[in-house]
mmCIF file of the N, C-alpha and C atoms, coordinates in Angstrom:
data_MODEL
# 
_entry.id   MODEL 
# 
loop_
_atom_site.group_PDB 
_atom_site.id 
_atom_site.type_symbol 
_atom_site.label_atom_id 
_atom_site.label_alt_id 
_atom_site.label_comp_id 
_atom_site.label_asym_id 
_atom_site.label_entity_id 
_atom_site.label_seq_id 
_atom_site.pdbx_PDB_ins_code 
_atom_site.Cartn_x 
_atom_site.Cartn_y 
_atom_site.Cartn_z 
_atom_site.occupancy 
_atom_site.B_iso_or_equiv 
_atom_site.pdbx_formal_charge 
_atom_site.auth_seq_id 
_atom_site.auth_comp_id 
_atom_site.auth_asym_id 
_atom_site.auth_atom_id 
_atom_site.pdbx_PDB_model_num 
ATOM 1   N N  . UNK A 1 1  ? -12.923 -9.489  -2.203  1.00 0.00 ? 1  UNK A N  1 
ATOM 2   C CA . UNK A 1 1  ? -11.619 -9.231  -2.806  1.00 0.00 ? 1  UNK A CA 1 
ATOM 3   C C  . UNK A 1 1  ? -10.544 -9.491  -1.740  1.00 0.00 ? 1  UNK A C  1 
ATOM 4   N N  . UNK A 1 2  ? -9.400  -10.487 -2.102  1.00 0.00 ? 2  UNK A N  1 
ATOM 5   C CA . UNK A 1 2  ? -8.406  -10.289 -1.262  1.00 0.00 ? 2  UNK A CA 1 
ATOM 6   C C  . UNK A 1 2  ? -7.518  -9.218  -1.069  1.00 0.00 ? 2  UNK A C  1 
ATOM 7   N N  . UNK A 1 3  ? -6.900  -9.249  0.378   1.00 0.00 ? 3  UNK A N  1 
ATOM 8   C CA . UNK A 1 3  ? -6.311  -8.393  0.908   1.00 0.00 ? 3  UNK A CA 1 
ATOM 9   C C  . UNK A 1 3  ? -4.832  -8.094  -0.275  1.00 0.00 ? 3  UNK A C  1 
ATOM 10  N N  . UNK A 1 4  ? -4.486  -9.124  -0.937  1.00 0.00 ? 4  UNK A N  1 
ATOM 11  C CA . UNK A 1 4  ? -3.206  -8.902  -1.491  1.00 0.00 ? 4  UNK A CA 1 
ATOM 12  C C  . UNK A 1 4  ? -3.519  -8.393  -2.751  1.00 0.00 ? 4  UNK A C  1 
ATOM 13  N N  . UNK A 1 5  ? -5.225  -8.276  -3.460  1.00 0.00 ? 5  UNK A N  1 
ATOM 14  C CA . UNK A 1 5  ? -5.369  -7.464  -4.524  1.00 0.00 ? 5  UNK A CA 1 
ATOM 15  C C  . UNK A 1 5  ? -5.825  -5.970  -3.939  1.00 0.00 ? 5  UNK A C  1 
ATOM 16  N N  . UNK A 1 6  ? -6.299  -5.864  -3.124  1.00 0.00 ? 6  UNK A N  1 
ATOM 17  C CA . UNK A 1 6  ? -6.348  -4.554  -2.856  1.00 0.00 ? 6  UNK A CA 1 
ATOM 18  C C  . UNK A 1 6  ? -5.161  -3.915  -2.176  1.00 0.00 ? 6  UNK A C  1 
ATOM 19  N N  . UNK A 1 7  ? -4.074  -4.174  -1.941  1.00 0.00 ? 7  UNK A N  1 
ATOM 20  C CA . UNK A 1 7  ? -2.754  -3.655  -1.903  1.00 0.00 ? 7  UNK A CA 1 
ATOM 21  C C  . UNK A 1 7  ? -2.036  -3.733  -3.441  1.00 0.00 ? 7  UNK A C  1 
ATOM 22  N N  . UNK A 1 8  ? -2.368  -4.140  -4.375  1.00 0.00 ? 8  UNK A N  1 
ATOM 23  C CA . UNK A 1 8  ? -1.651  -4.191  -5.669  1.00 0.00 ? 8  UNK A CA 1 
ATOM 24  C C  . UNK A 1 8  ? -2.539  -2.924  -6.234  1.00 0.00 ? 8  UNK A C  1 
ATOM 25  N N  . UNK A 1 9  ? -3.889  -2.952  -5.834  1.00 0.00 ? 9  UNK A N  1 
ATOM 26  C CA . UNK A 1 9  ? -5.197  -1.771  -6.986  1.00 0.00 ? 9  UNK A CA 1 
ATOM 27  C C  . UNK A 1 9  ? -4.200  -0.534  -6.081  1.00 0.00 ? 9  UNK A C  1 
ATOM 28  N N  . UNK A 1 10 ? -3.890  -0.829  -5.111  1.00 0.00 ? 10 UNK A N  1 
ATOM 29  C CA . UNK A 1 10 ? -3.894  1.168   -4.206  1.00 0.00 ? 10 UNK A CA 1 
ATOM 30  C C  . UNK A 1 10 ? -2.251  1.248   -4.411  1.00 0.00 ? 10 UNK A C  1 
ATOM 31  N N  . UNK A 1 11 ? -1.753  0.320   -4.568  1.00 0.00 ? 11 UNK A N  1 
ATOM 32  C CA . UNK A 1 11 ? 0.083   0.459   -5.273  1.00 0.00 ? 11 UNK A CA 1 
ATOM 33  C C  . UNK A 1 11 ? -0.346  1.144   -6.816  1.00 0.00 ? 11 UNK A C  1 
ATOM 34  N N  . UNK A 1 12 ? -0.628  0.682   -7.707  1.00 0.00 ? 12 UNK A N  1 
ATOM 35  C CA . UNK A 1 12 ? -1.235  0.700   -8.831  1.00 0.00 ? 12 UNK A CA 1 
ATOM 36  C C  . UNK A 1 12 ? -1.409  2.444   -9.406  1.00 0.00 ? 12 UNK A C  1 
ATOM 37  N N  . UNK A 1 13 ? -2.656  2.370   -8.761  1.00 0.00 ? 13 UNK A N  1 
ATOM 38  C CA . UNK A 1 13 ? -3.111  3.800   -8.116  1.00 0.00 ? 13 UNK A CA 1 
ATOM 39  C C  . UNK A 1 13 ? -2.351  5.304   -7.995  1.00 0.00 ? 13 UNK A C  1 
ATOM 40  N N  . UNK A 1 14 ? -1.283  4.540   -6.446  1.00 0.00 ? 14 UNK A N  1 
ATOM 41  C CA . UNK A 1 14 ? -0.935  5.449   -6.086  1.00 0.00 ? 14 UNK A CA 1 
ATOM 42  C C  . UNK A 1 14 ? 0.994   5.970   -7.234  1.00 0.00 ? 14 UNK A C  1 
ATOM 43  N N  . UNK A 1 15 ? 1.080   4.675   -7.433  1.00 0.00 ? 15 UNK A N  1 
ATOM 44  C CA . UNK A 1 15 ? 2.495   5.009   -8.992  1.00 0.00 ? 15 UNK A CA 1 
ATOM 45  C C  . UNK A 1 15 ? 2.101   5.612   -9.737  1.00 0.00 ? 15 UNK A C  1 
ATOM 46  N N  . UNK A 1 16 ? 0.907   4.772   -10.035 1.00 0.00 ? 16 UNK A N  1 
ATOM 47  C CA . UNK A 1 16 ? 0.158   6.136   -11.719 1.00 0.00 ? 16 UNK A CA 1 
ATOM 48  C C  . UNK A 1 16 ? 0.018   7.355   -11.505 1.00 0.00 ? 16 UNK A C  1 
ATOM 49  N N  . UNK A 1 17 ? -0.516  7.879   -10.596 1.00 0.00 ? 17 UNK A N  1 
ATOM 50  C CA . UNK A 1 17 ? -1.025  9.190   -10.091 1.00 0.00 ? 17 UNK A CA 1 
ATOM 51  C C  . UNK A 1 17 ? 0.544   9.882   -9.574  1.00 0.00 ? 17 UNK A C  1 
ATOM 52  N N  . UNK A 1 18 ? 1.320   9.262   -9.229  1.00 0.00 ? 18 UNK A N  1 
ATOM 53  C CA . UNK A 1 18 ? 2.834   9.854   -8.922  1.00 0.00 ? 18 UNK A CA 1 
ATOM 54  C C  . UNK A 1 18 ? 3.149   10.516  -10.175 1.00 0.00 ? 18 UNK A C  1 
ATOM 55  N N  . UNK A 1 19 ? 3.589   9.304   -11.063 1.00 0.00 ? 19 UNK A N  1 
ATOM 56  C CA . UNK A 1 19 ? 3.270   9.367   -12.413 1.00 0.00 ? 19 UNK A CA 1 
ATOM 57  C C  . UNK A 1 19 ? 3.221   11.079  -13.534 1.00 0.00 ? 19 UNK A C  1 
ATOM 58  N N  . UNK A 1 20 ? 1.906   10.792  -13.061 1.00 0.00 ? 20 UNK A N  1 
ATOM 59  C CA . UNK A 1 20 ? 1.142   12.179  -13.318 1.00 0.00 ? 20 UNK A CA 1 
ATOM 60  C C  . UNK A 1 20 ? 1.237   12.905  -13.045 1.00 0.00 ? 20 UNK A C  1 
ATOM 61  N N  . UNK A 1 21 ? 1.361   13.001  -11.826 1.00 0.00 ? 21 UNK A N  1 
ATOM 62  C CA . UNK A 1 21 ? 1.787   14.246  -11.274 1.00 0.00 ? 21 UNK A CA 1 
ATOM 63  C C  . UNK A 1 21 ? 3.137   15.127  -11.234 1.00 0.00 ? 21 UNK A C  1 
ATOM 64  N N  . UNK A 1 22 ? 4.105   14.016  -11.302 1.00 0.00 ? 22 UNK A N  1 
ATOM 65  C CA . UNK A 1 22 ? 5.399   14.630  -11.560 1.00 0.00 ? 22 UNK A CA 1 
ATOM 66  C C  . UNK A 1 22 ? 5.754   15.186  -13.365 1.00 0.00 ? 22 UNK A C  1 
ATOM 67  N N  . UNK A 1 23 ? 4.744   14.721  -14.008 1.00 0.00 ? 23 UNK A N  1 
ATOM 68  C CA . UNK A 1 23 ? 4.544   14.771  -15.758 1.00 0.00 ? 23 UNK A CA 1 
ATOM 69  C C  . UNK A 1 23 ? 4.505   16.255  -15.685 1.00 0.00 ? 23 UNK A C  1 
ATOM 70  N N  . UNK A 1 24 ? 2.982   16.513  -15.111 1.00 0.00 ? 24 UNK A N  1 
ATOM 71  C CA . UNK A 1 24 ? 2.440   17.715  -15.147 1.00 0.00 ? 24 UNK A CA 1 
ATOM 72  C C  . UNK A 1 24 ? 3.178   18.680  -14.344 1.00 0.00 ? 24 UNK A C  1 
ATOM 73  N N  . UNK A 1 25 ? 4.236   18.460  -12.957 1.00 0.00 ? 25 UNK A N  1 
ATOM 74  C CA . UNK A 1 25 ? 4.738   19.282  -12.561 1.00 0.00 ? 25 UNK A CA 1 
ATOM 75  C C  . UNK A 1 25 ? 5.593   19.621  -13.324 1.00 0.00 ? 25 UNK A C  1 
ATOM 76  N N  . UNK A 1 26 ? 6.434   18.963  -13.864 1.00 0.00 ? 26 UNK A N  1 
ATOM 77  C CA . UNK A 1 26 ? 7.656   19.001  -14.709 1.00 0.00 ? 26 UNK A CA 1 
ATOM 78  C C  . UNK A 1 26 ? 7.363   20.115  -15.757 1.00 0.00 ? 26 UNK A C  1 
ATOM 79  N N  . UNK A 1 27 ? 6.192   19.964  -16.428 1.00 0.00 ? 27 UNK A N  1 
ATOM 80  C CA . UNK A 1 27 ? 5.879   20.516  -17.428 1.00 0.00 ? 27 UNK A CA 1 
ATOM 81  C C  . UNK A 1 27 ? 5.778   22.329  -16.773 1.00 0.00 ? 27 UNK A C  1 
ATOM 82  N N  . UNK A 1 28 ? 5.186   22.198  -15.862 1.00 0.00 ? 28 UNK A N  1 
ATOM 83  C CA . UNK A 1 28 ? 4.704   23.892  -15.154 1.00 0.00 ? 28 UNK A CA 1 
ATOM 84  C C  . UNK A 1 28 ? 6.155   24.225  -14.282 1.00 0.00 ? 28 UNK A C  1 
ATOM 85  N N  . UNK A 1 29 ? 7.038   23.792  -13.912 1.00 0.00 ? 29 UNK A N  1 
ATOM 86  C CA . UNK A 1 29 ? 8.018   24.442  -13.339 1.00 0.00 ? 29 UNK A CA 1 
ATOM 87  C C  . UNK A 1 29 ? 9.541   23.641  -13.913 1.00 0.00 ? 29 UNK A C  1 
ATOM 88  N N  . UNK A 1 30 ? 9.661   23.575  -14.780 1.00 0.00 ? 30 UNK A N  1 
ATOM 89  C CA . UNK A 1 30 ? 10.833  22.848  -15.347 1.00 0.00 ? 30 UNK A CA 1 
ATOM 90  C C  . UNK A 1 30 ? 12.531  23.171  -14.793 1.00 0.00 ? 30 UNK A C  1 
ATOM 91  N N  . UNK A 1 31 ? 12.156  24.480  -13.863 1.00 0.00 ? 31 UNK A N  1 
ATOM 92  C CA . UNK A 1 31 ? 13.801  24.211  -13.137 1.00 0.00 ? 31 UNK A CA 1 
ATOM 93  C C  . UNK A 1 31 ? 13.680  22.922  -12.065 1.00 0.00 ? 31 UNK A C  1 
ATOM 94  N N  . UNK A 1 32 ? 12.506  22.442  -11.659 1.00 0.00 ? 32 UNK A N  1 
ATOM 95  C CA . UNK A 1 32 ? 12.822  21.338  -10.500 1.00 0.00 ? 32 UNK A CA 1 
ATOM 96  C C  . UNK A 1 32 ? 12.344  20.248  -10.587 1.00 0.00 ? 32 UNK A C  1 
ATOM 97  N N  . UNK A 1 33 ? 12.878  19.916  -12.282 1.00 0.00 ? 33 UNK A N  1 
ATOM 98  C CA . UNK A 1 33 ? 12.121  18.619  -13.195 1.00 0.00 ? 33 UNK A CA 1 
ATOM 99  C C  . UNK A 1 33 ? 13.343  17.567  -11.831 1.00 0.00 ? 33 UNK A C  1 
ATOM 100 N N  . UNK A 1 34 ? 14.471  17.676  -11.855 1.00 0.00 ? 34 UNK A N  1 
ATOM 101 C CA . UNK A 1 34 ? 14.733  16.806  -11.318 1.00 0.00 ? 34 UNK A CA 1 
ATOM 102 C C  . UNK A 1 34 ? 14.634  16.478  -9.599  1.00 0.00 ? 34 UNK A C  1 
ATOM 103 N N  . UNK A 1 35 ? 14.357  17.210  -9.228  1.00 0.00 ? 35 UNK A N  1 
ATOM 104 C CA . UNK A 1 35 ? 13.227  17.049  -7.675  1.00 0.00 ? 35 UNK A CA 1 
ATOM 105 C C  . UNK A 1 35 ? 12.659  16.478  -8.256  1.00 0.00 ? 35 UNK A C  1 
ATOM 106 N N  . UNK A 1 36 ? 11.813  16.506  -8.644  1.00 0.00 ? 36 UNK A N  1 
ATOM 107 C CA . UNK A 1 36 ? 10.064  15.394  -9.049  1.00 0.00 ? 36 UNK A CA 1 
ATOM 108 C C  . UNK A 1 36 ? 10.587  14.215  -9.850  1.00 0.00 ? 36 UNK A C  1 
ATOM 109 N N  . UNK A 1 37 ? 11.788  14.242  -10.555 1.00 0.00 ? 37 UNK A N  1 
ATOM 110 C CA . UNK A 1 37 ? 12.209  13.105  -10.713 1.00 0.00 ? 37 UNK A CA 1 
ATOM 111 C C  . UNK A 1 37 ? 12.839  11.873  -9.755  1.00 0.00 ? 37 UNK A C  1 
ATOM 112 N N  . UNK A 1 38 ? 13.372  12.689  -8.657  1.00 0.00 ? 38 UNK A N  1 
ATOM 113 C CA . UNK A 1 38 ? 14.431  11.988  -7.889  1.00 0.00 ? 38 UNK A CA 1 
ATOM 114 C C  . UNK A 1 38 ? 13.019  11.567  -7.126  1.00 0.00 ? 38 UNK A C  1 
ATOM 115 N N  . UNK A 1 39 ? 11.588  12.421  -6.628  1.00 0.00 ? 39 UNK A N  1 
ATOM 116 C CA . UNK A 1 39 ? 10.738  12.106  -5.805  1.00 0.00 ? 39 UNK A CA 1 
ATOM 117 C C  . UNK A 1 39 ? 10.215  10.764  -6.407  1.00 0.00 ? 39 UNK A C  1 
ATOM 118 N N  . UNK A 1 40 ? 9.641   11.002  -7.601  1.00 0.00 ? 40 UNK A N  1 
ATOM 119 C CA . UNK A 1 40 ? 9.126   9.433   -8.600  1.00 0.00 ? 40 UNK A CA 1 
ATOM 120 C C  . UNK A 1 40 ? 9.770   8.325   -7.942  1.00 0.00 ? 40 UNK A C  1 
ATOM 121 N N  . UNK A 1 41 ? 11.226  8.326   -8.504  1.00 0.00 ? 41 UNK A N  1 
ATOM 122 C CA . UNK A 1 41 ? 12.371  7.045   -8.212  1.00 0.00 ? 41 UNK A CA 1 
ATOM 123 C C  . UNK A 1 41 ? 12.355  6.670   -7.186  1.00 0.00 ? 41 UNK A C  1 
ATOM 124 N N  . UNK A 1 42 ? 12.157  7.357   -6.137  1.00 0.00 ? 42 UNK A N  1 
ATOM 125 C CA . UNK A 1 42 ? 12.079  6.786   -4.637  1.00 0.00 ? 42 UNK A CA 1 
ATOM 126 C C  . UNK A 1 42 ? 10.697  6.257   -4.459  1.00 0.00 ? 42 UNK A C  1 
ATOM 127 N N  . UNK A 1 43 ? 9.806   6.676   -4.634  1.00 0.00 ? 43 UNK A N  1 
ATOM 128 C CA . UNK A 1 43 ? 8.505   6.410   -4.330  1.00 0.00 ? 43 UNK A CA 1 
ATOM 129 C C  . UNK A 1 43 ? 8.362   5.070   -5.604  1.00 0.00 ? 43 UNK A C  1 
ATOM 130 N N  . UNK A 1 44 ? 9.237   5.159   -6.048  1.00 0.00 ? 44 UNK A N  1 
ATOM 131 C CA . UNK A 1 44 ? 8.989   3.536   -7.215  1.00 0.00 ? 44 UNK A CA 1 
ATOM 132 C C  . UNK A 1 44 ? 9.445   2.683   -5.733  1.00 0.00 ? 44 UNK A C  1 
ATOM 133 N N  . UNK A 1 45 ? 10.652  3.269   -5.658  1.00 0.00 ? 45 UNK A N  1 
ATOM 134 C CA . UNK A 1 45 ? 10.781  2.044   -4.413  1.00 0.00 ? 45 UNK A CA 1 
ATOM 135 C C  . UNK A 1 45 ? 10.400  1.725   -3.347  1.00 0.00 ? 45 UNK A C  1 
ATOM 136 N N  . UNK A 1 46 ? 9.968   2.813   -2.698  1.00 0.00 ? 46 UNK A N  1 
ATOM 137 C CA . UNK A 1 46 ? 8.904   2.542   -1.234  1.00 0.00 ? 46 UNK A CA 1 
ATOM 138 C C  . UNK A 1 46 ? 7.705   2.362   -1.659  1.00 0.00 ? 46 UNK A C  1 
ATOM 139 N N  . UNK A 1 47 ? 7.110   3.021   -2.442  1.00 0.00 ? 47 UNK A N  1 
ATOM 140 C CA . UNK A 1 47 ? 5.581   2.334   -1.911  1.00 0.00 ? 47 UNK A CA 1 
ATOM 141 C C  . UNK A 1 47 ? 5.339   1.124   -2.577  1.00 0.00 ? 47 UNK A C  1 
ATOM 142 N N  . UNK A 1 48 ? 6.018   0.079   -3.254  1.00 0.00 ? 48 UNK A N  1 
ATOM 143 C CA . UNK A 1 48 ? 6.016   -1.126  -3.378  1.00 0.00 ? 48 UNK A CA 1 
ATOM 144 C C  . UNK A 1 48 ? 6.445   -2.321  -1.689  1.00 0.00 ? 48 UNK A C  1 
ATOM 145 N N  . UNK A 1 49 ? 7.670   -1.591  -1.111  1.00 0.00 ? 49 UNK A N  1 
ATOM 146 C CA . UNK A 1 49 ? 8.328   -2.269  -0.694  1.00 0.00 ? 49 UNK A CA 1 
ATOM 147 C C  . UNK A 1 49 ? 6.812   -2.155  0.630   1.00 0.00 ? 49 UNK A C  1 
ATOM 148 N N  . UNK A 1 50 ? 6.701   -0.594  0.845   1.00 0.00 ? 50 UNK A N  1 
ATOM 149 C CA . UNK A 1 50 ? 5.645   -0.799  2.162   1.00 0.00 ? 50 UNK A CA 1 
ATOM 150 C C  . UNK A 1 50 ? 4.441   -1.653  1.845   1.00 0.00 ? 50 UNK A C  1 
ATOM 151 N N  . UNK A 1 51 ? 3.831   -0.963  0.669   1.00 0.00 ? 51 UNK A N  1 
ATOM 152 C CA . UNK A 1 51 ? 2.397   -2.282  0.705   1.00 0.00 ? 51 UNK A CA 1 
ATOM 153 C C  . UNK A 1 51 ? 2.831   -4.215  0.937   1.00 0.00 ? 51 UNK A C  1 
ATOM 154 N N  . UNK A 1 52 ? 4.218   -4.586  0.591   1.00 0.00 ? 52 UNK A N  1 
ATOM 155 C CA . UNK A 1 52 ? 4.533   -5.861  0.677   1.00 0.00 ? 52 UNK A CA 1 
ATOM 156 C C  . UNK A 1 52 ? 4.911   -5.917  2.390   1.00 0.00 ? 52 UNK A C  1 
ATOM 157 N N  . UNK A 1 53 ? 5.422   -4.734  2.972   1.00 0.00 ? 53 UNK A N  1 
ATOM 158 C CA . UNK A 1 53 ? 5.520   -5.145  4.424   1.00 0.00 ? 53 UNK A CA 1 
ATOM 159 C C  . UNK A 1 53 ? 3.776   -4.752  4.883   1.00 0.00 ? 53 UNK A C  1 
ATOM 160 N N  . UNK A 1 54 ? 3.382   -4.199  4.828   1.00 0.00 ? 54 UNK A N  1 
ATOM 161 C CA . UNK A 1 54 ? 1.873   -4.099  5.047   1.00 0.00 ? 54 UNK A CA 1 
ATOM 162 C C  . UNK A 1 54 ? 0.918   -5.668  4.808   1.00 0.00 ? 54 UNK A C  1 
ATOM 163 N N  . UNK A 1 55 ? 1.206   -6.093  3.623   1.00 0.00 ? 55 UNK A N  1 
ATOM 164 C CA . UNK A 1 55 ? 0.908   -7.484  3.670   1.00 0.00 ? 55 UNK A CA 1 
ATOM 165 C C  . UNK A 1 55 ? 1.409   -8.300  4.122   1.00 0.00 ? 55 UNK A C  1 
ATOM 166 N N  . UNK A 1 56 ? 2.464   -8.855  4.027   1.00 0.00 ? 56 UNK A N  1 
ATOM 167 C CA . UNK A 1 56 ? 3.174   -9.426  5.163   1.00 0.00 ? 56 UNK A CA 1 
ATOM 168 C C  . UNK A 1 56 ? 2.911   -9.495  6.560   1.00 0.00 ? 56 UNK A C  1 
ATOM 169 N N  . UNK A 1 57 ? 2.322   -7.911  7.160   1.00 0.00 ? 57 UNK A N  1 
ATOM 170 C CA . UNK A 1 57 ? 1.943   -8.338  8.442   1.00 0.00 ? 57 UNK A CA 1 
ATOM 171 C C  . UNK A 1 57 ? 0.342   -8.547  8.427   1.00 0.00 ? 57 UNK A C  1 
ATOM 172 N N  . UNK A 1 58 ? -0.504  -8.475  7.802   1.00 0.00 ? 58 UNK A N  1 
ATOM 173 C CA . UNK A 1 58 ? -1.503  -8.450  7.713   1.00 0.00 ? 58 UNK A CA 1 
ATOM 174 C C  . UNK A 1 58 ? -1.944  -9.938  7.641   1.00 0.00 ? 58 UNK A C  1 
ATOM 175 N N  . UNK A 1 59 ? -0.705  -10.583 7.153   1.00 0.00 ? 59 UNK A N  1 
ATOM 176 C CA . UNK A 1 59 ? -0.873  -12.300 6.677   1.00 0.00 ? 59 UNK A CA 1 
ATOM 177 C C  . UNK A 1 59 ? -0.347  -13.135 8.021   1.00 0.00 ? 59 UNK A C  1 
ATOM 178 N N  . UNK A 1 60 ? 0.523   -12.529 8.496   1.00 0.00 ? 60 UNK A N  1 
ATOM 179 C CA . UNK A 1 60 ? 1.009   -12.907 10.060  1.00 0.00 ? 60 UNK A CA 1 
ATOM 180 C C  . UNK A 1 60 ? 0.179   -12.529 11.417  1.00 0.00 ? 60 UNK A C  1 
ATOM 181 N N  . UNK A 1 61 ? -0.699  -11.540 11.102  1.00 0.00 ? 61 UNK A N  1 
ATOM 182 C CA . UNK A 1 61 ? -1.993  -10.937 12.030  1.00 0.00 ? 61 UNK A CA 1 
ATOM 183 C C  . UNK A 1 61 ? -2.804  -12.275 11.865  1.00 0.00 ? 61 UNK A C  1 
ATOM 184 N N  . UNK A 1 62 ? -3.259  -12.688 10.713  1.00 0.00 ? 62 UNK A N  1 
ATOM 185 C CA . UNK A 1 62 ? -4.501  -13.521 10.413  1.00 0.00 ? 62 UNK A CA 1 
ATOM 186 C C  . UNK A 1 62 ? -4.178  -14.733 10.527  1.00 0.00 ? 62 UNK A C  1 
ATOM 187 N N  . UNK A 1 63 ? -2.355  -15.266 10.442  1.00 0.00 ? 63 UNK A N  1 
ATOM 188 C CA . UNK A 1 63 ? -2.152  -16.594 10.946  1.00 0.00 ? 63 UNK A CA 1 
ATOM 189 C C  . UNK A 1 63 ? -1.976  -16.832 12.281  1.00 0.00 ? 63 UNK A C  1 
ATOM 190 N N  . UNK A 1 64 ? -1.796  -15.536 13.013  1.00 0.00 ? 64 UNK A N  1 
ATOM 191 C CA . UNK A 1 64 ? -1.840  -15.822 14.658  1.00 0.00 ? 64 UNK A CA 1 
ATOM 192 C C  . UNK A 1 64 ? -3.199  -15.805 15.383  1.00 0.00 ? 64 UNK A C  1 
ATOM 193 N N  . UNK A 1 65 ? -4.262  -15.651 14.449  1.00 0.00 ? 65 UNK A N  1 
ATOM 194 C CA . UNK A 1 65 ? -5.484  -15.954 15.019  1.00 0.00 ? 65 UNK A CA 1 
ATOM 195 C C  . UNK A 1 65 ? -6.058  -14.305 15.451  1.00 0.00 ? 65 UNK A C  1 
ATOM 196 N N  . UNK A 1 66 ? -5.200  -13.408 15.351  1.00 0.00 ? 66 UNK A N  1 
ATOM 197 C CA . UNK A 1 66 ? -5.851  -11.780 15.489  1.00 0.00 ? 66 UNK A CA 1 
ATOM 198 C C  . UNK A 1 66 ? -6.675  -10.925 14.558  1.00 0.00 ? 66 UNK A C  1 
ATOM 199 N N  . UNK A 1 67 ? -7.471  -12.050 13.918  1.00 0.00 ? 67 UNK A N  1 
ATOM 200 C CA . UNK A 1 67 ? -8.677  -11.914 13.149  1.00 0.00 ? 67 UNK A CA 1 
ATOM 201 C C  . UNK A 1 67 ? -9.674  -11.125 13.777  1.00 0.00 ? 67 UNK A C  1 
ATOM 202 N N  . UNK A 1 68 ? -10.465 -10.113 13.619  1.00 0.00 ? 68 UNK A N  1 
ATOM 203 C CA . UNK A 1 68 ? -11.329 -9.305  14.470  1.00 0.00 ? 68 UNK A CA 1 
ATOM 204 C C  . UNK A 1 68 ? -12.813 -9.631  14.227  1.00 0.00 ? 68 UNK A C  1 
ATOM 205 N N  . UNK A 1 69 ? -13.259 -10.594 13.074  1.00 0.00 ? 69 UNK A N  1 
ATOM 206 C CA . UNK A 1 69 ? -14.616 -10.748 13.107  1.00 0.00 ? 69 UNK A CA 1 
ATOM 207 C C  . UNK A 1 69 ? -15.050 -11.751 14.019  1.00 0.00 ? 69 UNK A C  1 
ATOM 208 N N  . UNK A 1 70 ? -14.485 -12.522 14.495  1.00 0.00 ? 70 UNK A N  1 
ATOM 209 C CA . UNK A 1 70 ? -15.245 -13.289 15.913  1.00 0.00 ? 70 UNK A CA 1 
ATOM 210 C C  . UNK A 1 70 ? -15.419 -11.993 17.142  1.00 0.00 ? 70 UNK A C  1 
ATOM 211 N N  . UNK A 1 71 ? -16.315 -12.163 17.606  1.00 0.00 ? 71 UNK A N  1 
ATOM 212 C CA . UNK A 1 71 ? -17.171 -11.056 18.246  1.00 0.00 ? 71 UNK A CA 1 
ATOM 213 C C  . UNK A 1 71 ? -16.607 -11.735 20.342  1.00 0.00 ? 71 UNK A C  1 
ATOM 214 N N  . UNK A 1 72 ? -15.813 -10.755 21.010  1.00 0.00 ? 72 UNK A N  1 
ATOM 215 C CA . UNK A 1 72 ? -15.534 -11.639 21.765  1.00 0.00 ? 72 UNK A CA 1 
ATOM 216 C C  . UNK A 1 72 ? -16.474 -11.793 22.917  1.00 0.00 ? 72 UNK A C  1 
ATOM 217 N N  . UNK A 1 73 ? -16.989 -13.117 23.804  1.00 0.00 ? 73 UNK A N  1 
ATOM 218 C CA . UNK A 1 73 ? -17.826 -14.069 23.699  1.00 0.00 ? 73 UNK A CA 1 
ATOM 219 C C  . UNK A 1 73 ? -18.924 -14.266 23.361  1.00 0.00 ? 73 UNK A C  1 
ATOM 220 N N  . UNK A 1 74 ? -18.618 -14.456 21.899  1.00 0.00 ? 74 UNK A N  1 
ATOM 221 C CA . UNK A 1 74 ? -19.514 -15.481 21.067  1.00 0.00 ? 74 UNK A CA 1 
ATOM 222 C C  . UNK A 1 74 ? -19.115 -16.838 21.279  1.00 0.00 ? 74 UNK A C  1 
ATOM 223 N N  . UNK A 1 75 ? -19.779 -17.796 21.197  1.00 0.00 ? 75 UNK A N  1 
ATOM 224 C CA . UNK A 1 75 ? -19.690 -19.519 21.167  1.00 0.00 ? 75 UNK A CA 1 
ATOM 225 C C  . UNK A 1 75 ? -18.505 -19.559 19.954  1.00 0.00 ? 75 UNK A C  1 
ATOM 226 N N  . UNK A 1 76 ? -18.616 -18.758 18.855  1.00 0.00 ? 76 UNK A N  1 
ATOM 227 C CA . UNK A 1 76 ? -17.150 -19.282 18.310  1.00 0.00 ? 76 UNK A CA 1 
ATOM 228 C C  . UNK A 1 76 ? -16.119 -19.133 18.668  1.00 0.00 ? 76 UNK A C  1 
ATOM 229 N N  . UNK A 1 77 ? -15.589 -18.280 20.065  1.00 0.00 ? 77 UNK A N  1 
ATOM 230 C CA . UNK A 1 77 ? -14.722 -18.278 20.986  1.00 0.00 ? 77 UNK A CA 1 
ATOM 231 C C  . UNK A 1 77 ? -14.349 -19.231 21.730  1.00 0.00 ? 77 UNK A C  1 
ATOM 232 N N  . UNK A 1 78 ? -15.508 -19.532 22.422  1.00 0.00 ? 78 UNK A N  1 
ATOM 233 C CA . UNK A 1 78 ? -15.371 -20.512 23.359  1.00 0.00 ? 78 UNK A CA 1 
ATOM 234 C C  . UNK A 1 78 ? -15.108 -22.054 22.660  1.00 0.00 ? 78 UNK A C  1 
ATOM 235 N N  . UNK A 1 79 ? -14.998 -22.040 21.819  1.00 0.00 ? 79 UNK A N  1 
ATOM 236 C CA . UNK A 1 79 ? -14.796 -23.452 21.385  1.00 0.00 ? 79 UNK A CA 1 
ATOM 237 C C  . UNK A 1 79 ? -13.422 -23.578 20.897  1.00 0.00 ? 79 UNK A C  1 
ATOM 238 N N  . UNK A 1 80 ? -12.394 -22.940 20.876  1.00 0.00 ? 80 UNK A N  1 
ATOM 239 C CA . UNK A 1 80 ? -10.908 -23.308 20.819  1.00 0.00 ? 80 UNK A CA 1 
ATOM 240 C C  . UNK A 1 80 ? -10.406 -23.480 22.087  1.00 0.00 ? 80 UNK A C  1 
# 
């Protein structure tokens, strides 16, 4: 599985379950429906924006060659 679907499944995940949780809080303490609302709205916007900077560097790690499965000196080292 690529790295950019398993940052979309744990975004996914982690909105729905926000989600939910602010449903069910809302429901059990309804003076601080709008705390858990204002918390939702923000977290709509960060944890999208971080998993895309999380990928982003994860894609700039692997184009600078700071890939960790070459084992260092193995022969696939020595040959760049």
């Amino acid at each position: 599985m690529k790295i950019k679907q398993i940052f979309a499944i744990i975004g996914i995940i982690l909105l729905v379950g926000l989600y939910a949780l602010t449903l069910i809080a809302a429901i059990f303490d309804p003076t601080a429906t709008l705390k858990y609302l204002a918390a939702a709205v923000a977290a709509t916007i960060i944890i999208p924006v971080l998993l895309w900077v999380l990928n982003m560097f994860f894609g700039i790690t692997k184009k600078n060659g700071f890939d960790d499965s070459a084992e260092p000196g193995s022969d696939e080292n020595d040959n760049k």
